[in-house]
RODO-2510 file (C-alpha; in nm, 4 decimals, decimal comma):
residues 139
     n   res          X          Y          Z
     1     x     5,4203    11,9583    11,3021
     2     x     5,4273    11,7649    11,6524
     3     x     5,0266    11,6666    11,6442
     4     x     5,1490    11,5133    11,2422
     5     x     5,4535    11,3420    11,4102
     6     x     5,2108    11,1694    11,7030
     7     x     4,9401    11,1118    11,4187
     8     x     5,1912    10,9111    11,2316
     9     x     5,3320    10,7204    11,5061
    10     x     5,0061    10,6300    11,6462
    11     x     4,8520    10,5159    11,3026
    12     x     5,1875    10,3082    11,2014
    13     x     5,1078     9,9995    11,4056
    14     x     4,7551    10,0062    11,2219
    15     x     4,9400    10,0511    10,8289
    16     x     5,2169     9,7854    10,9546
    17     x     4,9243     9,5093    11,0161
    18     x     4,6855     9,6095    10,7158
    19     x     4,9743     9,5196    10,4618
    20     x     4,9212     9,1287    10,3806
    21     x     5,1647     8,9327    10,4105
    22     x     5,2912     8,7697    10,0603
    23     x     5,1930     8,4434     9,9006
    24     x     5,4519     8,1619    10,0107
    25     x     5,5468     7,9708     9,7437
    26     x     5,3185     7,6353     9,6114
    27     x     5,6352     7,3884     9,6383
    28     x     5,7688     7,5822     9,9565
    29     x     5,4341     7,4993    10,0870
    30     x     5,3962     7,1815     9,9680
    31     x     5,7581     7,0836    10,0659
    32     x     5,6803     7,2061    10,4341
    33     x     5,3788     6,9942    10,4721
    34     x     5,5163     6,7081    10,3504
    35     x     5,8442     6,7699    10,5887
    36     x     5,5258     6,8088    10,8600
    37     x     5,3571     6,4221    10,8006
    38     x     5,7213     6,2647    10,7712
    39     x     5,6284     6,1944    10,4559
    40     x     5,9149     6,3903    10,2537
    41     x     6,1975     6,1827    10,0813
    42     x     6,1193     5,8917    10,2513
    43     x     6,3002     5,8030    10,5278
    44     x     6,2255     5,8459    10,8747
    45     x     6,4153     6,1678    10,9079
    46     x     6,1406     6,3144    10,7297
    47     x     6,3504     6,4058    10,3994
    48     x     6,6856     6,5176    10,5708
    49     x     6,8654     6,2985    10,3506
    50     x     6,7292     6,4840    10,0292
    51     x     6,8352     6,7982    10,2173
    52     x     7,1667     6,7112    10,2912
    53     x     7,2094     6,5703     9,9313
    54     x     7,1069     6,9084     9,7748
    55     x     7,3242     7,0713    10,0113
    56     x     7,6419     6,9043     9,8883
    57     x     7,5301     6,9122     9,5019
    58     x     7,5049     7,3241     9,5752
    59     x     7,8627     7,3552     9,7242
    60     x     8,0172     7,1046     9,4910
    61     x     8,0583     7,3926     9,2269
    62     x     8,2678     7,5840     9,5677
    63     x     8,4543     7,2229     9,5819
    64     x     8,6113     7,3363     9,2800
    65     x     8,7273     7,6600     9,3417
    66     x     8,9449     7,5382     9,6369
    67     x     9,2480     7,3908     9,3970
    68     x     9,6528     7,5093     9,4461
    69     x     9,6226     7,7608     9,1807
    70     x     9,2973     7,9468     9,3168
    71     x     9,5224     7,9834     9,6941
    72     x     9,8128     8,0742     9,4454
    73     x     9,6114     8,3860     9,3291
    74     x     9,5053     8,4737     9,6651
    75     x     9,8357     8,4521     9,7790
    76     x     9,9680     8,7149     9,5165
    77     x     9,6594     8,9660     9,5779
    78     x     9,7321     8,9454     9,9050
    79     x    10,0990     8,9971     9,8762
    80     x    10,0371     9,2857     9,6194
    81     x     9,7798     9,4512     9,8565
    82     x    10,0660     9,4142    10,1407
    83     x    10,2801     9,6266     9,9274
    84     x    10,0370     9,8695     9,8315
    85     x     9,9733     9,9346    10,1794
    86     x    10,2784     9,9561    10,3491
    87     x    10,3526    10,2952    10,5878
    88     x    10,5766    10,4694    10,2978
    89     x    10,2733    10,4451    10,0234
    90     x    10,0296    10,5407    10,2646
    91     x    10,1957    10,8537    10,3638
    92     x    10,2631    10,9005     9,9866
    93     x     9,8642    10,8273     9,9369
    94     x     9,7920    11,0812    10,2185
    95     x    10,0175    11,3529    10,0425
    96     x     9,8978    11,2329     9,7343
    97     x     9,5600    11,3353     9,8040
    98     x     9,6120    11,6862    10,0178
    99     x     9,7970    11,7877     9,7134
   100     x     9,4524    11,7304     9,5109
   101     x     9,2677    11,9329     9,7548
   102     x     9,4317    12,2135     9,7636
   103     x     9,4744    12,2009     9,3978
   104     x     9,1133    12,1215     9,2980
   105     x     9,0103    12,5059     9,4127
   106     x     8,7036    12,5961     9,2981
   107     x     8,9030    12,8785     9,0431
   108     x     9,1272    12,5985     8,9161
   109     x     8,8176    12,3867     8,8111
   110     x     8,6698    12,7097     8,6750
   111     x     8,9712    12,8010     8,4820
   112     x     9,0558    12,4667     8,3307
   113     x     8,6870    12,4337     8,2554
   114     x     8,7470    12,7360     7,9967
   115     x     9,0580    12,6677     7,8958
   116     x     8,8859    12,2941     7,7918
   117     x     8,5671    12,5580     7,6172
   118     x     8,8805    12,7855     7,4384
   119     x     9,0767    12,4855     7,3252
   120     x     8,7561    12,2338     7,1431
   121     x     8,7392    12,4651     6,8010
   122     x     9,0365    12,4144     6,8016
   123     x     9,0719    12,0592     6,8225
   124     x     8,7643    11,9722     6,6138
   125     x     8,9479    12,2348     6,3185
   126     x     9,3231    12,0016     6,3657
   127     x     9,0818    11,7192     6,3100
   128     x     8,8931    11,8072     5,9853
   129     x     9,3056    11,9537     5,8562
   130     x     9,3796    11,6315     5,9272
   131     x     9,1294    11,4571     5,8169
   132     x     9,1450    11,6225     5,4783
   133     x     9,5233    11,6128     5,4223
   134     x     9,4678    11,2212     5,4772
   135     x     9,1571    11,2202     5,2018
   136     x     9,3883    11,3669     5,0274
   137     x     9,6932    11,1798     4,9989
   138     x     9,4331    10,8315     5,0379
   139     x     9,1991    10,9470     4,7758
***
């Protein structure tokens, strides 16, 4: 097991380098090489000005989300969230859930689980009753 372990770790350097590395992108490429010669958007920043312009058209869509109502909203979560987790409904949460535990035995689930097998002929005979006395009276 310890001469596989070493094998591995000596041959991962060799499987880490023979993987090739993927194909960039033709416009990424071309964009980069362009950026390279200064000849990109045409100014002498080498296209920093066409960056910069697609940078603010991609958060102009954010722009809009930052309106009154939108901190409104936040504000209520937030306030809503404060009141869910105050110390009172976290102890209640706590209690909440080492009631669960102990309930959830694995008898209990075993027990309801055939109480839920006794009970479906049952419930699918109340349905067809039901479902005739209804054809019935309907027509």
């Amino acid at each position: 097991m310890k001469s596989f372990q070493v094998l591995l770790l000596l041959a991962l350097p060799f499987l880490a380098f023979a993987i090739p590395a993927p194909e960039a992108i033709e416009e990424f490429k071309n964009a980069l090489v362009e950026r390279q010669n200064g000849t990109g958007g045409g100014d002498t920043l080498g296209g920093l000005g066409g960056l910069i312009g697609d940078l603010i058209n991609s958060i102009g869509p954010l722009l809009d989300l930052l309106n009154p109502q939108t901190f409104q909203q936040i504000q209520v979560v937030l306030r809503n969230a404060a009141k869910l987790l105050n110390d009172n409904t976290t102890s209640q949460i706590v209690s909440l859930v080492g009631s669960a535990a102990r309930l959830l035995t694995d008898d209990f689930v075993d027990a309801v689980g055939g109480l839920i097998d006794a009970v479906a002929p049952l419930i699918n005979a109340i349905v067809q009753l039901i479902s005739g006395i209804l054809g019935a009276i309907f027509g």
